[in-house]
N, C-alpha and C positions, 0 to 999 in steps of 0.2 A: 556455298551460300554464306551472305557476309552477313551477319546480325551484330551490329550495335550492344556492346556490356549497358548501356547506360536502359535502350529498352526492358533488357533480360533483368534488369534490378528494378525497374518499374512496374512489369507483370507480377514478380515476385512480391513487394512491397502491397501491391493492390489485393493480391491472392491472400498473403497474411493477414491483411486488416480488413478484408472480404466487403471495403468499399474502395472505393475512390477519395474521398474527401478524408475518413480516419487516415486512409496511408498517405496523403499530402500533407496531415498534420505531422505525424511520425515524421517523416522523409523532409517536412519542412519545404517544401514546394507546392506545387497548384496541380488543380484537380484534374482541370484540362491538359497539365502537359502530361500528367500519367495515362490519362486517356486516350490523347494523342500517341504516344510509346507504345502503348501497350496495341491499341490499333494500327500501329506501324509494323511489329513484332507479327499480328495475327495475318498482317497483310504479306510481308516479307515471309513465311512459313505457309502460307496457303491453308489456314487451321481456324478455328476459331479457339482461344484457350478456357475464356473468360465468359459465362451465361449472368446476362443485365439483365436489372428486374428495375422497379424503381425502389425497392424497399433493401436489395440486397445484390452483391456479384460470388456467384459462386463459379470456382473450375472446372471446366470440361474435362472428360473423360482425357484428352490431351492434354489438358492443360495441368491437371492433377499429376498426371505422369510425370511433364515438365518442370513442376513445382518440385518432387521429388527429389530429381538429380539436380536442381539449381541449390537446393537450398545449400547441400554441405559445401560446391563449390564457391558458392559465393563467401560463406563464411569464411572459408580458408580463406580467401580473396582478401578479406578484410581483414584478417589475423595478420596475413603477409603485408598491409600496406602499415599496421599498426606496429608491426617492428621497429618502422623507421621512428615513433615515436620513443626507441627506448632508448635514442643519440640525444633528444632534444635535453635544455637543463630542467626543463619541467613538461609533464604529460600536457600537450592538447587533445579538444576534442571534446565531443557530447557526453553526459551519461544522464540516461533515463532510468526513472525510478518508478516504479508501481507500486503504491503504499495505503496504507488504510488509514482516514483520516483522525484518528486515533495517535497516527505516529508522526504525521506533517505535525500533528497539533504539541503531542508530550515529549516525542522525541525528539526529532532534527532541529528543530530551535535551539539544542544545546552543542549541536556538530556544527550544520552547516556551514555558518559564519566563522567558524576556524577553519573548516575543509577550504573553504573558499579564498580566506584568504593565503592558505598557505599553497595553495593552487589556481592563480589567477587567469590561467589559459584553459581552464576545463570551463564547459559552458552546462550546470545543472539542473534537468527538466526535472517537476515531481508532477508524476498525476495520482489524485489523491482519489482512491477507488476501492469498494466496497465488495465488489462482484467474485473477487476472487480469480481474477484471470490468467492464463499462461502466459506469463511476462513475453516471452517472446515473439508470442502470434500477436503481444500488445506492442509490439514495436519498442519493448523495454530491456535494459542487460539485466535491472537485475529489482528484486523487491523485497518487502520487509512486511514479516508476517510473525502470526505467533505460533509456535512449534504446531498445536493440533491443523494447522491449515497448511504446512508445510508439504512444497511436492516430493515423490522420490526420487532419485538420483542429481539431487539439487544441492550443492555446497554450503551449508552454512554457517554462518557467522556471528554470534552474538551481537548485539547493537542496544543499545540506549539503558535503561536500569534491567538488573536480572530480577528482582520480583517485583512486581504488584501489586495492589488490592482495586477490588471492586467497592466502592462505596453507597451508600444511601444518607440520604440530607435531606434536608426539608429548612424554611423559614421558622426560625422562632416563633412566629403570630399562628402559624398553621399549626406548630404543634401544642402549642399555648390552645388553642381551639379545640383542637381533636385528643390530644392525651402521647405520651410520648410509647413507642412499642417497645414491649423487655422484650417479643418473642416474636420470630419473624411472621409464624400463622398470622399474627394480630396484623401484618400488614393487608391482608383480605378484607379489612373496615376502612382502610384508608385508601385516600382519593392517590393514584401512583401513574407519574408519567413515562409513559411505556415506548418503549421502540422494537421496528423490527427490521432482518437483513433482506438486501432486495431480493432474494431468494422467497422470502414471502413469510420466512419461519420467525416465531414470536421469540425475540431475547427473554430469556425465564431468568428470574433475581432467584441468584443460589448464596446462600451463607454455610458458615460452617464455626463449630465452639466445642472444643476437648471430644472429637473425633463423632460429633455432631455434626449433619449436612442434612440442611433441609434447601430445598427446590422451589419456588410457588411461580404461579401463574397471576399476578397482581391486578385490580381492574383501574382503568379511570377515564378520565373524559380526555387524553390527548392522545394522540400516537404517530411515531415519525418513523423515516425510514434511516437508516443508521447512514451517517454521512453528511454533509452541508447543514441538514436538519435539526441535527442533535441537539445544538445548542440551545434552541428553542425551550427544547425541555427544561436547561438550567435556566433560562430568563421564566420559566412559567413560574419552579418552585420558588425560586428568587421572588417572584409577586405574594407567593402564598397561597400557593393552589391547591400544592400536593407533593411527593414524594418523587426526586430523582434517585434514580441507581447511577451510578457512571464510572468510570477509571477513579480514584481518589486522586492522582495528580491533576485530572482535570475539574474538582472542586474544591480542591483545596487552598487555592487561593479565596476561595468565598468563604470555607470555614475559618481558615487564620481571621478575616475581615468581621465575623460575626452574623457574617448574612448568611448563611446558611450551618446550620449544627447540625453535627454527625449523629443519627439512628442506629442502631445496633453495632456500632463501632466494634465490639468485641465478637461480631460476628462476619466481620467485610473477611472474604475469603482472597488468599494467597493465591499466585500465579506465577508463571515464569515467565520471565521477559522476551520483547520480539527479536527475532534473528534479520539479518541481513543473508536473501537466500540470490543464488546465480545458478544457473548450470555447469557442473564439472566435467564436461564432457569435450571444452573448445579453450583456445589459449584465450585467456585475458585479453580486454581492450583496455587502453592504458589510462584510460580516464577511469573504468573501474575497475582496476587492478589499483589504484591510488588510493580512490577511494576504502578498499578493502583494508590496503595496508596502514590508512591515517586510524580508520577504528579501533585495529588491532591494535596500534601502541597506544591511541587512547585507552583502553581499557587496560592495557599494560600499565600503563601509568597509574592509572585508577586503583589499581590493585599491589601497586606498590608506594601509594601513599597509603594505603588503609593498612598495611603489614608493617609501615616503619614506626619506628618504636617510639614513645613519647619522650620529649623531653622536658 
């Protein structure tokens, strides 16, 4: 029986992204010709793999089988053609990233455009996602998280600053109005714009002061969903509404500018910075195996201008 590799990575592509149109976007092709594939495939095996719904495509009790044994061959498959990328004088090829927009936003603006220029044959997708998803079944190599969301058996890599703070700011007129807070309880009177993950669970403002940690649950009239939306929050307090929490890097340009002043500043809590995670379980793909290796001397570097001595 002659089956077509180009089918057998189409069914596969469609089963992981458990549509048609997400795995055309992944795979960078069109909806109909995986549909087409994949019904050439079901046809040429006399099987149905694939159960169409119009909401969802899930694998048949075959076709789940199938999924099984394709998936490590095909990966090999691809490990063995990216070989030939370790002759070339520079890596080609895709690398996609699964990332919280949190890190499109503080971190990569400080990589990418050196990644890229010292790698002009790598072509770099980011999709900026909240959900938490297995970068793989996302059509992705690899993503950048911060330690507590971290999977197991996944490699990772430090990337962008090793601490940060969470902050709280507000407009000068708002607090000029309402009174400025010494103690986070006192944010329970104040008007606080709040967000949550699409998981549905409420982000809680935690501070912490000389082995003090307090938690609250803040109330106010906006609330977004962590992602695209965020920002809104800062264009609200920026008006003078109420109280944002967020990364300090990502208000801190307002505070340098005087638009917005820091609220309990001696109490914005400490973090550890996001990793760059993969799975260590398959050889490298040379677009991010590059990737990998440009961070690492970045931060090499990083850490050997902070150690050289003054002059």
């Amino acid at each position: 029986m002659k089956v077509e590799l180009g089918d057998l990575s189409a069914f596969v592509a469609v089963a992981r992204a458990r549509g048609f149109r997400d795995a055309a976007r992944v795979a960078g092709t069109s909806a109909s010709g995986l549909s087409e594939a994949v019904r050439r495939l079901e046809a040429r095996l006399g099987v149905r793999l694939l159960n169409r719904t119009t909401r969802s495509v899930v694998p048949t009790e075959a076709g789940a089988s199938l999924l099984a044994r394709l998936d490590p061959v095909l990966d090999e498959i691809d490990s063995a053609l990216d070989v030939v990328n370790g002759f070339r004088d520079t890596p080609t090829g895709t690398l996609r990233l699964n990332v919280p927009v949190s890190a499109a936003r503080l971190v990569l603006p400080a990589i990418v455009p050196r990644f890229l220029a010292a790698y002009p044959e790598i072509r770099l997708e980011v999709i900026a996602d909240e959900s938490f998803v297995d970068v793989l079944a996302a059509g992705c190599d690899a993503g950048i998280r911060y330690e507590e969301r971290l999977e197991q058996d996944m490699v990772a890599v430090p990337i962008g600053p090793r601490m940060q703070r969470m902050a709280a700011a507000a407009a000068p007129g708002y607090l000029e109005r309402r009174g400025r807070p010494t103690h986070p309880r006192e944010l329970l009177d104040h008007t606080c714009m709040r967000a949550r993950f699409a998981s549905g669970a409420m982000i809680r403002w935690s501070f912490e002061r000389d082995g003090e940690t307090v938690t609250i649950d803040p109330s106010g009239p906006l609330l977004v969903q962590v992602g695209g939306a965020i920002d809104l929050t800062v264009d609200v307090a920026l008006a003078g509404t109420g109280i944002v929490y967020l990364f300090e890097d990502w208000l801190r340009p307002y505070i340098d500018q005087g638009l917005l002043e820091p609220v309990l500043e001696s109490w914005w809590p400490r973090f550890s910075g996001p990793f760059l995670y993969y799975p260590g379980r398959r050889l490298l793909p040379a677009p991010l195996r590059a990737f990998v290796d440009f961070i690492r001397t970045e931060a090499a570097t990083a850490t050997d201008i902070t150690r050289a001595p003054a002059i």
